[in-house]
VOGU-3710 file (C-alpha; in Angstrom, 3 decimals, decimal comma):
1> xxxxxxxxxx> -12,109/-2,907/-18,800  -12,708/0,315/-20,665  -12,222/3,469/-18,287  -14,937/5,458/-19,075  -15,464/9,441/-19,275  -18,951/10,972/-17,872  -20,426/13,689/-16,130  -21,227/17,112/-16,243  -19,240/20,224/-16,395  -20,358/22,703/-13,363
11> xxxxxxxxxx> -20,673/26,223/-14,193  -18,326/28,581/-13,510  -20,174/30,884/-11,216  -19,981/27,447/-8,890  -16,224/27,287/-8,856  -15,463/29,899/-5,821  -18,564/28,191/-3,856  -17,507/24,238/-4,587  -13,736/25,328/-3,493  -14,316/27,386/-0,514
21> xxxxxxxxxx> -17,131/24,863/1,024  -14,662/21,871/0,548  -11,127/23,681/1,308  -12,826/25,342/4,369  -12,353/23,036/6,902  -8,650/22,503/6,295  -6,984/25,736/5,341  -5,470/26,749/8,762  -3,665/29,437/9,625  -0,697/27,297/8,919
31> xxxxxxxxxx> -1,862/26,293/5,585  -2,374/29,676/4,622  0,615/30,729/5,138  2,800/27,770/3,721  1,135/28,581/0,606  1,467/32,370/0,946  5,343/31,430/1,482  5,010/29,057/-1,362  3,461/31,708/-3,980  6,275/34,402/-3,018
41> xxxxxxxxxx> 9,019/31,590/-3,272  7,308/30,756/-6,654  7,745/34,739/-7,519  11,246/35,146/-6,970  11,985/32,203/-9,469  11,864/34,189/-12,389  13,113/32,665/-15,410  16,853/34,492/-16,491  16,492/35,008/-19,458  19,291/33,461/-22,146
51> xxxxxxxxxx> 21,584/35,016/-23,255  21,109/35,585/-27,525  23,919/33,462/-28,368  22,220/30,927/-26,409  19,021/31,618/-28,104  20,397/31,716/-31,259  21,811/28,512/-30,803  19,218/26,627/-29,860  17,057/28,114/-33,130  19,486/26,808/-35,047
61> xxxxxxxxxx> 18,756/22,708/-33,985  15,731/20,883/-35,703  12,505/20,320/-34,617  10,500/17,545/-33,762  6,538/17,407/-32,830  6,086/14,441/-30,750  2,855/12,774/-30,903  2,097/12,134/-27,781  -0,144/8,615/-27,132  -1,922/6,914/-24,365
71> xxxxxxxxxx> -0,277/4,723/-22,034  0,799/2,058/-21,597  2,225/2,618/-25,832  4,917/5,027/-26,395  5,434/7,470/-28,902  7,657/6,266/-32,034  10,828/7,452/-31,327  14,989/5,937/-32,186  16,640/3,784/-29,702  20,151/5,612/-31,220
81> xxxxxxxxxx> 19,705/8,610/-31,759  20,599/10,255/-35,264  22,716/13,572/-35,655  23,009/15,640/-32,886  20,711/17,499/-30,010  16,908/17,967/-31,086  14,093/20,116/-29,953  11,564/17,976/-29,285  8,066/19,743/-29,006  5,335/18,282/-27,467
91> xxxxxxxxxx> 1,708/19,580/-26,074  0,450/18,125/-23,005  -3,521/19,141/-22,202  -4,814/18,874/-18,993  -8,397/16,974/-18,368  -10,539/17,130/-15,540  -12,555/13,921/-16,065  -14,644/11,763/-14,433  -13,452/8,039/-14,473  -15,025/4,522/-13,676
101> xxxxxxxxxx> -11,689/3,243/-12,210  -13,418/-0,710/-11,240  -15,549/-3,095/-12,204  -18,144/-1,949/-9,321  -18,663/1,667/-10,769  -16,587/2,967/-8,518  -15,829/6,643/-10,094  -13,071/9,228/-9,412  -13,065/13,020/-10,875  -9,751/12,438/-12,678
111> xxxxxxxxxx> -6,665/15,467/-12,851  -5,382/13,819/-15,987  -2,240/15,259/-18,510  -3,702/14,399/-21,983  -7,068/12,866/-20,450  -5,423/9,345/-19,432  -3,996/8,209/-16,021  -1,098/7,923/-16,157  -0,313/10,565/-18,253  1,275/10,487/-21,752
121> xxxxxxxxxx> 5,005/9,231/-21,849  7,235/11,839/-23,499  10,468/10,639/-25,285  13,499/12,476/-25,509  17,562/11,828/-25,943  20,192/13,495/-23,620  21,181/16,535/-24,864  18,042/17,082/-26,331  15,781/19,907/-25,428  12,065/19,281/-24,592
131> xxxxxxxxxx> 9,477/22,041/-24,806  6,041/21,869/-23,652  2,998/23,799/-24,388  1,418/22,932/-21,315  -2,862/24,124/-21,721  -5,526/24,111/-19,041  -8,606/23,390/-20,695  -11,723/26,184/-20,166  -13,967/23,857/-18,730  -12,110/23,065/-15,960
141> xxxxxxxxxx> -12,159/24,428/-12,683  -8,810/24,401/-10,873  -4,988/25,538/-11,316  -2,463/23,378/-12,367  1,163/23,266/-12,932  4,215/20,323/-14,238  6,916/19,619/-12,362  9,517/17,607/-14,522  11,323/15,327/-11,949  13,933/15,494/-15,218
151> xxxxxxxxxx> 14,554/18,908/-15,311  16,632/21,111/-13,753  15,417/24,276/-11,907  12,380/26,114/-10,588  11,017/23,450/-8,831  11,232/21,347/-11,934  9,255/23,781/-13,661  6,966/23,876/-11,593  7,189/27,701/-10,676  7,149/28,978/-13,895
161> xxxxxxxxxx> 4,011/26,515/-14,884  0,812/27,536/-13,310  -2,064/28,313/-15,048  -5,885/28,563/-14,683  -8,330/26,978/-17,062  -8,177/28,451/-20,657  -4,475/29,317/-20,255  -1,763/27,770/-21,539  2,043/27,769/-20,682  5,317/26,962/-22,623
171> xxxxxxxxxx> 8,341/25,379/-20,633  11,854/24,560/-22,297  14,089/22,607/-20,538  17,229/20,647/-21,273  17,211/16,855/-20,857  20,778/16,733/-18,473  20,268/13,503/-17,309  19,404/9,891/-18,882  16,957/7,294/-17,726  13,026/7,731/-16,244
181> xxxxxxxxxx> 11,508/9,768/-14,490  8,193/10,991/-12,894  6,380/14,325/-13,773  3,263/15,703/-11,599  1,177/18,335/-10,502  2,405/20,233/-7,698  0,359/23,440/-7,763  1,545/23,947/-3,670  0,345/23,228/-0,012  -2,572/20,537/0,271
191> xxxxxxxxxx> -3,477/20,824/-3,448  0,040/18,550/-4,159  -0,802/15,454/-2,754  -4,689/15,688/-3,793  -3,416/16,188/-7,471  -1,142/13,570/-7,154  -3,541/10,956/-6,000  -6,384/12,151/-8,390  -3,797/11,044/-11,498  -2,065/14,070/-12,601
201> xxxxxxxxxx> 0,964/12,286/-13,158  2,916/10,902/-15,844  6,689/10,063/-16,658  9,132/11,206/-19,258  11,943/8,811/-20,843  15,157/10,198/-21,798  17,239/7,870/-23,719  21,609/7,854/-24,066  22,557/8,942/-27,718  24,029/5,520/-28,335
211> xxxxxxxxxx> 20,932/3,724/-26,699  20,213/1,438/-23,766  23,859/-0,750/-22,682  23,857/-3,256/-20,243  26,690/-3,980/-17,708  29,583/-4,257/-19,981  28,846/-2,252/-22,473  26,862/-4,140/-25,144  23,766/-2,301/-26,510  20,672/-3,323/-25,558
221> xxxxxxxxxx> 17,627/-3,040/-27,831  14,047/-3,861/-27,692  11,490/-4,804/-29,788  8,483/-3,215/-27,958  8,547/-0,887/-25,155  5,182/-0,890/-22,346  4,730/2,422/-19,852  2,866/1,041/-16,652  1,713/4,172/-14,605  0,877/2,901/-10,656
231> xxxxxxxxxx> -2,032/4,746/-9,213  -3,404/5,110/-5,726  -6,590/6,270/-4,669  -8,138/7,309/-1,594  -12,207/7,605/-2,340  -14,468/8,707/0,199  -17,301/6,144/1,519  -21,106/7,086/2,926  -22,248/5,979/6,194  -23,245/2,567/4,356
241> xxxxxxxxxx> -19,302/1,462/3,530  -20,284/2,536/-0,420  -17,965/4,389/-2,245  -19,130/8,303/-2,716  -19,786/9,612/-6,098  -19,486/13,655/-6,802  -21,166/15,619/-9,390  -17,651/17,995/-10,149  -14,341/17,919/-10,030  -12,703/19,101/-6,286
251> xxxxxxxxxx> -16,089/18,751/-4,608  -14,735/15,481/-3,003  -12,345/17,788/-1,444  -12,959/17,416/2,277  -13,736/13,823/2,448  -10,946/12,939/-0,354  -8,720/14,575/2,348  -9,682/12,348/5,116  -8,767/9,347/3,691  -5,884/10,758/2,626
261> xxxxxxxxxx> -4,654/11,001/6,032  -4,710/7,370/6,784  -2,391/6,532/4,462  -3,956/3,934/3,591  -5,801/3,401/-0,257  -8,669/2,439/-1,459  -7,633/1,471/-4,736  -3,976/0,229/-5,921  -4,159/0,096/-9,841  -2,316/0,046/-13,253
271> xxxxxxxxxx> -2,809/2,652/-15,694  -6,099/3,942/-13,977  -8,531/1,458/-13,434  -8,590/-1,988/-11,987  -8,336/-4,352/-14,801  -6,839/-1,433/-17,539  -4,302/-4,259/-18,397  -5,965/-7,528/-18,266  -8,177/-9,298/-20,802  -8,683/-7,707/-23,932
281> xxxxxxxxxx> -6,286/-5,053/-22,327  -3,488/-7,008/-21,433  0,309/-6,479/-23,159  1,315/-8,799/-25,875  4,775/-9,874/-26,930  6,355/-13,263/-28,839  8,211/-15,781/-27,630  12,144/-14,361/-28,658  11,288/-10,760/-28,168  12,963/-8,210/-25,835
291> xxxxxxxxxx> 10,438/-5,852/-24,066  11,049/-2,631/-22,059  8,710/-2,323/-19,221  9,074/1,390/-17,944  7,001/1,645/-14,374  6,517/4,430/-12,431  4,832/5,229/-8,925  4,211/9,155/-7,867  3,336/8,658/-4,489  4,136/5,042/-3,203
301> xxxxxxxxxx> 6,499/2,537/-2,886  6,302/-0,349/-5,053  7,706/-3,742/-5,682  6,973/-4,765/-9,687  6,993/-8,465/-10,472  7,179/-10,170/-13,362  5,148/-13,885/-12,617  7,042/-16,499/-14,902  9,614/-14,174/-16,102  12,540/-12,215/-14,326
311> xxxxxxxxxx> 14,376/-8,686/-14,958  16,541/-9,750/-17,002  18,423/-6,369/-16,825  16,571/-3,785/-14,535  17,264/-0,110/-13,731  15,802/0,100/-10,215  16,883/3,498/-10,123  15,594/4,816/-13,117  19,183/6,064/-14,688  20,199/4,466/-17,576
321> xxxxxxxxxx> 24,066/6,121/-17,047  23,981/3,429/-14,049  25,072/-0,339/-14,454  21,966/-2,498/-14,534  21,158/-4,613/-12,313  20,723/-8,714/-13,684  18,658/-11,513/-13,125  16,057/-9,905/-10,307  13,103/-11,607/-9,562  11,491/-8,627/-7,823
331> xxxxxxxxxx> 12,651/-4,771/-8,197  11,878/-1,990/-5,940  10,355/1,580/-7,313  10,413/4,140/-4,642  7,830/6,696/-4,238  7,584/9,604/-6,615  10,288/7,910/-9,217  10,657/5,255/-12,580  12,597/2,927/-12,855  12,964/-0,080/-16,545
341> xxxxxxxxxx> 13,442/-3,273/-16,904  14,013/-5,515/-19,871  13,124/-9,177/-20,362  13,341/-11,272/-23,342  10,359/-13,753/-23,308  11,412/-17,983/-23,817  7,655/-19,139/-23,130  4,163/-18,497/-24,258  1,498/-18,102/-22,253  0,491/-15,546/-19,977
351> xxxxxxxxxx> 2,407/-13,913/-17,431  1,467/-11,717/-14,882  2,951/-8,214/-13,901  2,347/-7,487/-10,283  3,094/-5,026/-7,518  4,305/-7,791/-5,139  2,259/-6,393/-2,329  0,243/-9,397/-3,018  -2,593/-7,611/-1,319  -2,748/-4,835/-3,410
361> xxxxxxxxxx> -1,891/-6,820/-6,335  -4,627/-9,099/-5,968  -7,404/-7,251/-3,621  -6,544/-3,527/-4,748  -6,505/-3,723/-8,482  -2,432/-3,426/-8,933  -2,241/-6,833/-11,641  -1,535/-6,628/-15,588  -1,046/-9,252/-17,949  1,035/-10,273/-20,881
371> xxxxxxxxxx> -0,050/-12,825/-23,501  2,909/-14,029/-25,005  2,873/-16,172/-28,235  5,173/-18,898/-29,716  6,342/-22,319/-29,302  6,485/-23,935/-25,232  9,968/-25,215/-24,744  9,960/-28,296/-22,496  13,629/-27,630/-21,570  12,532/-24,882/-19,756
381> xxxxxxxxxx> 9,694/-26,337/-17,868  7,475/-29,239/-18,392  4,375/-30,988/-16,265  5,962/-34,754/-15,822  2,533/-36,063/-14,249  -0,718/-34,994/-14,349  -2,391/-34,314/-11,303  -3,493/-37,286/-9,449  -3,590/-39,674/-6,580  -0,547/-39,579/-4,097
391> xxxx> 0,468/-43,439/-4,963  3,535/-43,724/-2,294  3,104/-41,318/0,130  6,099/-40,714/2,797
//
């Protein structure tokens, strides 16, 4: 399915009302002051500046605008990386938007880095540096920062980040360490978590110079390379059991909060929206071909499965400096990382791609397919009987 934009803007002058009326009943005393101590921790992480040799430096390395794309694609980028460290610049915009996230209607005011959940995959190589122009868009109505699970420092950017709607913010930072990882919103105190769960997260992939190796060494490369972005949700029901629907973004505040504290979701889903990677949607690859599957989960534990295939070499972990694990038939992403896996496809047909929480896979939206192409090899597998009749049964 199609996740869908609607809804109306509210106008500014409502901003302070729709805030205080749904923050009201949960900003304690305590709350206050974690995020008092929060805003004066954010304060003393000042950026130091470089020093001009380091500036000058850096000036001197080449430039590259990354364009960034929708999920679950990637932005073109080299699997070996040619000449030395880059600066790779990228601009990341930040939508509040509301989203039809089922086939029921169900909708959810979206916090979404370049209007998609997940947010847009950024590329880089180690030693590269990756700057962000990070904007807020006027029209919305709430802060928001980036913290870069990737970076080093300042809460992973995250203190030098925030900005109000019709701001914008540049971050540099160096990419130290290779593999996946997440980025999110984490603009402090109760606000983190509601972010979180309304999308506003996203992963970034940094790549060895040589490229991908697997346990002894050989280099690995793929032929295509899919970003699935796990989503939970936690939407708010009437006194009927249907799910609420909210006229702006944060006005679900109180009740979004609620569920929140049970822990328990409403709505388990790939890239969005129930059924984002299915049907027309769903991945495509040949028989023959090598595929990177890069999965990430912000909040949640998760258990990715490949039905009919196997992880052929996975990075549970997420760092591609580790050896890879071989031959898994289920991996394990923990909350608030990435981790990769690569498979090379020896059937057609279509396979599934599951969180193996077979409930949420199955009754919570968390199931993509792949429709792979080519020739079946009975080797392999093959059906030696039709169905039919037991004819000697015990």
């Amino acid at each position: 399915m199609t996740i869908k934009a609607t809804g109306n803007i509210p106008a500014k002058g409502n901003i302070m009302s729709i805030l205080s009326k749904t923050l009201a009943p949960h900003l304690t005393r305590r709350n206050l002051l974690v995020a008092a101590t929060a805003t004066a921790a954010a304060a003393s992480l000042v950026s130091a500046p470089a020093s001009a040799e380091e500036e000058a430096d850096i000036a001197k390395l080449p430039r590259v605008k990354q364009k960034l794309v929708a999920p679950p694609f990637l932005p073109e980028h080299e699997q070996v990386a040619t000449g030395g460290p880059k600066v790779i610049e990228v601009t990341l915009t930040i939508e509040e938007k509301k989203m039809v996230i089922d086939d029921e209607g169900t909708e959810v005011w979206a916090l979404a880095y370049g209007g998609s959940v997940p947010g847009p995959m950024i590329v880089a190589h180690e030693g590269d540096y990756v700057e962000v122009t990070l904007q807020n868009l006027p029209h919305n109505i709430m802060e928001h920062n980036i913290d870069f699970h990737a970076s080093t420092g300042a809460l992973g950017g995250g203190a030098l980040t925030k900005i109000v709607p019709g701001e914008q913010v540049v971050l540099r930072w160096k990419a130290t360490k290779a593999g996946v990882f997440v980025y999110h919103c984490a603009p402090g105190d109760i606000m983190i978590p509601y972010h979180v769960v309304h999308g506003m997260n996203g992963a970034v992939m940094v790549l060895p110079r040589e490229g991908l190796k697997d346990g002894k060494g050989k280099p690995v490369k793929y032929d295509r390379v899919y970003y699935i972005g796990e989503q939970d949700y936690y939407i708010p029901r009437d006194e009927q059991g249907n799910f609420k629907k909210y006229e702006s973004a944060g006005e679900n505040m109180s009740d979004a909060l609620d569920v929140m504290r049970t822990l328990t979701p409403t709505h388990v889903v790939f890239n969005g929206a129930k059924g984002a990677l299915t049907g027309d949607h769903a991945l495509t690859a040949k028989v023959g071909e090598t595929v990177l599957f890069i999965h990430s989960q912000a909040n949640r534990d998760s258990r990715p499965h490949l039905i009919g295939g196997h992880g052929d070499l996975v990075w549970e972990g997420g760092s591609f400096n580790d050896v890879p694990d071989t031959n898994l038939e289920t991996w394990f992403i923990r909350g608030g990382s990435a981790g990769a896996m690569v498979y090379t496809f020896r059937q057609p047909g279509i396979y599934a791609y599951v969180n193996h929480n077979l409930i949420e896979a199955v009754m919570l939206g968390a199931t993509g397919h792949v429709k792979v192409e080519g020739e079946w090899n009975d080797d392999l597998m093959k059906q030696v009987s039709k169905p039919g009749p037991i004819t000697n049964q015990g």
